[in-house]
C-alpha positions as CSV (number, residue, x, y, z in Angstrom):
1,X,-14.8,12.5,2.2
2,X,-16.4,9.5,0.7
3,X,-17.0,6.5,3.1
4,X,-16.4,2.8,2.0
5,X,-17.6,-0.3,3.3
6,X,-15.1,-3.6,3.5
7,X,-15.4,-6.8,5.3
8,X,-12.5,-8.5,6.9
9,X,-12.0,-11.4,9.5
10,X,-12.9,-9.8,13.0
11,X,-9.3,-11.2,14.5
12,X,-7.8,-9.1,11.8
13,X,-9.8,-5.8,12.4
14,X,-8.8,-6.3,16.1
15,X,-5.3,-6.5,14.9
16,X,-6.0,-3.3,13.5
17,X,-7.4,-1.8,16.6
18,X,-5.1,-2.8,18.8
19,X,-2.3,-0.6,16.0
20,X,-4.5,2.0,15.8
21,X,-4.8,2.5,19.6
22,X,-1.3,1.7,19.9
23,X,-0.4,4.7,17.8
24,X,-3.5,6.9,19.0
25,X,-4.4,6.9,15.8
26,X,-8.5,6.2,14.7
27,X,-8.5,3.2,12.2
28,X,-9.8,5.2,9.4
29,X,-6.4,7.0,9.6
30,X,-4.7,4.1,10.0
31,X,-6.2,2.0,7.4
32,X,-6.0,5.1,5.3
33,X,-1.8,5.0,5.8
34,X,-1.7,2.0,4.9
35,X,-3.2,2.3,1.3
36,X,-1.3,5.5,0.8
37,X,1.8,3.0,1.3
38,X,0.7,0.7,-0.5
39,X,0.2,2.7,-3.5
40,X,3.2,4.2,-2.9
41,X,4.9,1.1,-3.3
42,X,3.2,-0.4,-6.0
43,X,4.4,2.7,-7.8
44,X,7.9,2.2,-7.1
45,X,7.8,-1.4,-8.4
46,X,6.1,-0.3,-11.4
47,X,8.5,2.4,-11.9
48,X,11.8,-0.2,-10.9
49,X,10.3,-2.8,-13.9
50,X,9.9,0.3,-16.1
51,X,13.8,0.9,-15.7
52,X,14.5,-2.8,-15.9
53,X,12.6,-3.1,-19.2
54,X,14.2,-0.5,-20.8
55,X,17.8,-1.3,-19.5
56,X,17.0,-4.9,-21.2
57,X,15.7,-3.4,-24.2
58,X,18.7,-0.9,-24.7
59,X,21.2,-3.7,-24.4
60,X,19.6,-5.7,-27.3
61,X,19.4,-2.5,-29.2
62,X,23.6,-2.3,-29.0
């Protein structure tokens, strides 16, 4: 596994411990969730604007 280095404000990463600990989760795994969400998301809204653009596009077509 390839190992990354970020900064963030410390009140913020204790936010993250206190979350992680929380969940008895370490805060690899937890920050790691929380991009998998992310990019899940971002998909999804990508995917949403796809069908939007295309609904749009259709209707001017007809």
């Amino acid at each position: 596994m390839a190992r990354v280095l970020i900064s963030m404000p410390e009140e913020f990463l204790e936010k993250i411990d206190q979350v992680a600990d929380g969940e008895n989760r370490s805060r690899s795994e937890l920050i790691r969730e929380a991009l998998r969400t992310y990019i899940y998301k971002q998909r999804v809204r990508e995917s949403t604007a796809s069908a939007r653009n295309a609904e749009l596009l259709e209707s001017l077509l007809e």
